[in-house]
C-alpha positions as CSV (number, residue, x, y, z in Angstrom):
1,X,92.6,6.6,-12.5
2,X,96.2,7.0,-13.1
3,X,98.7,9.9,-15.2
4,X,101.0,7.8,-17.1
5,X,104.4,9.6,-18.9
6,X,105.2,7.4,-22.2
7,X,108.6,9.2,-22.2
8,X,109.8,9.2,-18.6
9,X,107.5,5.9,-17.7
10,X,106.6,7.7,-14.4
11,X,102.7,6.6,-13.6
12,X,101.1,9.0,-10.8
13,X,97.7,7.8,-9.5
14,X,95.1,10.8,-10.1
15,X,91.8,9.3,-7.9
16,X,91.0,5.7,-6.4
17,X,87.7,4.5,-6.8
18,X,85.4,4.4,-3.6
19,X,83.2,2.4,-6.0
20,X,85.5,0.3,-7.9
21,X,84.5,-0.8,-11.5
22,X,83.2,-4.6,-11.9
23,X,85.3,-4.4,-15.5
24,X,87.2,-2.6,-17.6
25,X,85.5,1.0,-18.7
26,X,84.6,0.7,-22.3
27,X,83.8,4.5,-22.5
28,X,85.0,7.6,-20.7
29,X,84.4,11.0,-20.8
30,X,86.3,14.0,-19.3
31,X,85.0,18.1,-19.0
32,X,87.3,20.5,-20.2
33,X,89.8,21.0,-17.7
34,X,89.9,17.0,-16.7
35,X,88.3,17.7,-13.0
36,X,85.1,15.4,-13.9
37,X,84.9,12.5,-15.4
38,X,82.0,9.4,-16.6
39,X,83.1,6.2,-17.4
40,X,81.0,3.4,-18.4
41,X,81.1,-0.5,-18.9
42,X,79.1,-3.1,-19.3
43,X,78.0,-3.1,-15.9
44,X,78.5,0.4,-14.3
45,X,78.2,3.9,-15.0
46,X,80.6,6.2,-12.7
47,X,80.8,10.0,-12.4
48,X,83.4,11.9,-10.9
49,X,84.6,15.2,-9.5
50,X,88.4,14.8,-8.7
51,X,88.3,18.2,-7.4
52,X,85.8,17.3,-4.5
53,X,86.3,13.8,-4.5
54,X,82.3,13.2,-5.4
55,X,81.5,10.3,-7.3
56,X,78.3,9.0,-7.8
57,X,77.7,5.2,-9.3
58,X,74.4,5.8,-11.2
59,X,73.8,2.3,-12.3
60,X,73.5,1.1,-8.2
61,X,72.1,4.9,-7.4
62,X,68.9,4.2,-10.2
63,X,68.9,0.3,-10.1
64,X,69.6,-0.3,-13.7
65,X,71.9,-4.3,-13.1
66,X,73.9,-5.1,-15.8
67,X,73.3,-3.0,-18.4
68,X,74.2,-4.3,-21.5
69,X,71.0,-6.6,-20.8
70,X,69.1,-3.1,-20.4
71,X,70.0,-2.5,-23.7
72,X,69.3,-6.1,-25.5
73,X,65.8,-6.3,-23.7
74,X,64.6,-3.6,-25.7
């Protein structure tokens, strides 16, 4: 997760993933003040707490696979 500046071009990394994503997030999700995050893909579903450095993957943590076939198998 990186801070980009579009007017100075300066990038400054905000949190590396202890669980890195198998894809690009399709959806993400921050709390008012930016210190927790969710993102999602295809294939994972991360949450984060910068401030603590917790992160749980929830698609390993409950077993859900890939889970856009979660969703078509319904």
């Amino acid at each position: 997760m990186f801070r980009y500046n579009y007017v100075s071009e300066e990038k400054q990394t905000i949190y590396t993933y202890k669980n890195p994503l198998e894809e690009q997030p399709t959806f993400g999700v921050f709390n008012e003040d930016q210190t927790k995050f969710m993102v999602t893909s295809d294939e994972d579903i991360i949450f984060v707490n910068i401030k603590t450095g917790r992160e749980i993957d929830f698609d390993e943590r409950e077993g859900l696979g890939n889970i856009q076939n979660i969703i078509h198998d319904e």
